[in-house]
N, C-alpha and C positions, 0 to 999 in steps of 0.2 A: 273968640277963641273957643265959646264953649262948642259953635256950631262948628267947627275943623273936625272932631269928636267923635265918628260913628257909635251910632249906640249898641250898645253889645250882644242884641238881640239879632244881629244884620250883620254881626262880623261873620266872614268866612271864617269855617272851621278850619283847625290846622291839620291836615290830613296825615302829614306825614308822622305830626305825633299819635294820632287814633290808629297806625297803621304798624306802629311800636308794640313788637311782641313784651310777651311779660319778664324775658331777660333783659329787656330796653333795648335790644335789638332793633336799629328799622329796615324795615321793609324795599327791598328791593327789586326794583323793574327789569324785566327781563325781555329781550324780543322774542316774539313770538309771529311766526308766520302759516297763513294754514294753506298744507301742504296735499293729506290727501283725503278727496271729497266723499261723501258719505256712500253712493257706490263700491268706489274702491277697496273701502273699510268692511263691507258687508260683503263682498266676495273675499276677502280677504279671511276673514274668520268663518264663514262658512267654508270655503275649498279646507281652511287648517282642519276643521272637525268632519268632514271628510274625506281628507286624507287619513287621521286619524284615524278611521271606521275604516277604512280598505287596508291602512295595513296591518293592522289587527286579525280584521277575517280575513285578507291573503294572507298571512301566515298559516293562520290554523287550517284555511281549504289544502296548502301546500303539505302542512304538518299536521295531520288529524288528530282532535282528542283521541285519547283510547276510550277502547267503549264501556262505560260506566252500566250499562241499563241493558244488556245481554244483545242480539242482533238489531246493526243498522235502524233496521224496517220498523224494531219497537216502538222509538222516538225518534223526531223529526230536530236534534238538536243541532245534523250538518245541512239542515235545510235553511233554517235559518240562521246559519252562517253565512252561507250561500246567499240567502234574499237581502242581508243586510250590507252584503258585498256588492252586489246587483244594484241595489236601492244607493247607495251611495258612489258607485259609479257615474250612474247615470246625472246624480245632483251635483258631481264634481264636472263632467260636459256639461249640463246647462251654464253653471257658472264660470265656469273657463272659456264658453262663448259668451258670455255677457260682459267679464271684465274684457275678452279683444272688442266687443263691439265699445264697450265707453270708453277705451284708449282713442278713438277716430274722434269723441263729443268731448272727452275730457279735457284737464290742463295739461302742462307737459309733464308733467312728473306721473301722469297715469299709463304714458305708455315707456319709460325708462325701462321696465323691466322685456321688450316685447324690440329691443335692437342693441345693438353693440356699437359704437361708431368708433369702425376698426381707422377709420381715415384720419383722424385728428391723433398727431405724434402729442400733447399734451395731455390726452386722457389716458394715456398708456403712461408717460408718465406720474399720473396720478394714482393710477393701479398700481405700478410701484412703490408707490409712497406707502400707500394704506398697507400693503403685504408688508414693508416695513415696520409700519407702524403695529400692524398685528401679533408681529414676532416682537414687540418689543424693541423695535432696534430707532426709534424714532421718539424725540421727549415729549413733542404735542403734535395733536390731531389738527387738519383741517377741520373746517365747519365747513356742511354740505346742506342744501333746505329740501334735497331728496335725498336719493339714494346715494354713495357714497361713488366712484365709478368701480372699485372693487368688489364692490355687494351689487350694482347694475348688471357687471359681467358674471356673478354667480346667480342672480336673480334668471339672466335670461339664459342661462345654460345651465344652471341645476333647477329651475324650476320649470319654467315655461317651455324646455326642449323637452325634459323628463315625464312630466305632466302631461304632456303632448303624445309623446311615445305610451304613456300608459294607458291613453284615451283609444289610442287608433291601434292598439294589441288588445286591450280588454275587450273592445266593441266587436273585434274579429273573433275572436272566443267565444263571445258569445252568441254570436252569428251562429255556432254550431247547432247551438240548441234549439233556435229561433228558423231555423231551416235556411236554403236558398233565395225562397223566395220571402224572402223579410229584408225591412230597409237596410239595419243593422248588416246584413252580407252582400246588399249592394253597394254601401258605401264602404265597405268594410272588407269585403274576399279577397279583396286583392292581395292584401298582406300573405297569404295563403301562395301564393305567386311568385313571394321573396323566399319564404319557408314552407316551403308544402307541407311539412311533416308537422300537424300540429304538437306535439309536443317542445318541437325548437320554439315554437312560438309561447310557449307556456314558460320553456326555462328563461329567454327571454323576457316577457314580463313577470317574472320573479326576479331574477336579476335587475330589474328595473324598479322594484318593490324596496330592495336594498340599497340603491341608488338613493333613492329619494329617505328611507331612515335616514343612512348621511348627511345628507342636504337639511334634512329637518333641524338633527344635532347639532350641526354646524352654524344653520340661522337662529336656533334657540340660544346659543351661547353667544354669537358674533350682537346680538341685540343688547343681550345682558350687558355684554361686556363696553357696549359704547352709550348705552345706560349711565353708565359709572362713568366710566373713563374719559369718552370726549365730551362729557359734560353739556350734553345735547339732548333732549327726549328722544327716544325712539320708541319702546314699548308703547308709551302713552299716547306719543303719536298715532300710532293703529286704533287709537280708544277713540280718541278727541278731532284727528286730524291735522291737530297744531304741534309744529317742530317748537319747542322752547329750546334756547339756548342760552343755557348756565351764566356764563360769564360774560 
């Protein structure tokens, strides 16, 4: 009998009690799936912080300080409005070509944001549901381990159409400066073609400037709000790359 007995130096610990918070709460398993891969997450918060930096200085190039420090000429403070507009255009194309290129190596959820699939009558009605759900008018959420197909269809028409428009007008603008013969206006004059009068092409990407404020407001809060609400990580998912899902 006495050897039936483990000795208690060999017993497993009880995990679930060490796992007991100090309200004697226990600890809870949740799934978790990892969703988007470290690529993604790194063009992802670089494109945000500049974007951030472009509409900042496209505002003030559109809207100028007044001038604090008597003529222009004295200080160089709409230059470097201007170079920080420049310098983060150009960082916003490289990485808007890097995440289309890792959507072809990636998983699938790297290129969700980069097609619609207007062909499937269930994903339209799932677009339904979530607008429902957004207004309120629906008691519980789907669980999705990407993009929701609501946030798919804003991803790729407020972001990746918008983004796109601001890359292939910016580069054309600035072709001005860079003259004819620079890459920037051979890949790039043509737009000049659709709009010859470069200023249509300016109010245009300002107008596109505002487009995308919305687009930002609209993802900052729709994140927040399924944060909370459908009880799913989202935010931290951008951090980590793993969807947790609450319940």
């Amino acid at each position: 009998m006495m050897d039936a007995v483990a000795p208690t130096s060999e017993a497993k610990p009880d995990l679930t009690a060490i796992a007991a918070d100090a309200a004697g709460e226990q600890a809870v398993g949740r799934p978790t799936v990892y969703v988007y891969e470290a690529p993604v997450r790194i063009c992802h918060w670089v494109n945000a912080v500049s974007i951030l930096v472009l509409m900042v200085t496209g505002y003030l190039i559109g809207t100028p300080l007044p001038t604090v420090a008597g003529e222009a000429s004295d200080n160089f403070v709409m230059g470097y409005i201007r170079f920080a507009h420049f310098a983060a255009g150009q960082v916003l194309a490289v990485f808007f070509l890097a995440r289309i290129l890792w959507a072809f190596v990636g998983n699938h959820h790297s290129r969700q944001i980069f097609y619609i699939p207007v062909h499937r009558k269930q994903f339209w009605k799932e677009v339904l549901h979530e607008i429902r759900w957004y207004a309120f008018l629906e008691r519980e959420p789907k669980m999705y381990v990407g993009h929701n197909p609501l946030a798919q269809t804003a991803m790729f028409t407020g972001f990746t159409l918008f983004v796109a428009f601001m890359i292939v007008t910016g580069f054309a603008l600035y072709s001005e400066g860079t003259g004819i013969d620079s890459w920037q206006h051979r890949l790039f004059g043509w737009v000049f073609a659709i709009w010859p009068n470069s200023q249509d092409v300016h109010t245009w990407h300002h107008l596109g400037m505002w487009a995308l404020v919305m687009f930002v407001l609209v993802h900052i809060y729709a994140a927040i709000r399924e944060d909370i609400m459908s009880r799913q990580s989202i935010i931290s998912s951008m951090i980590s790359g793993e969807r947790q899902f609450r319940d």
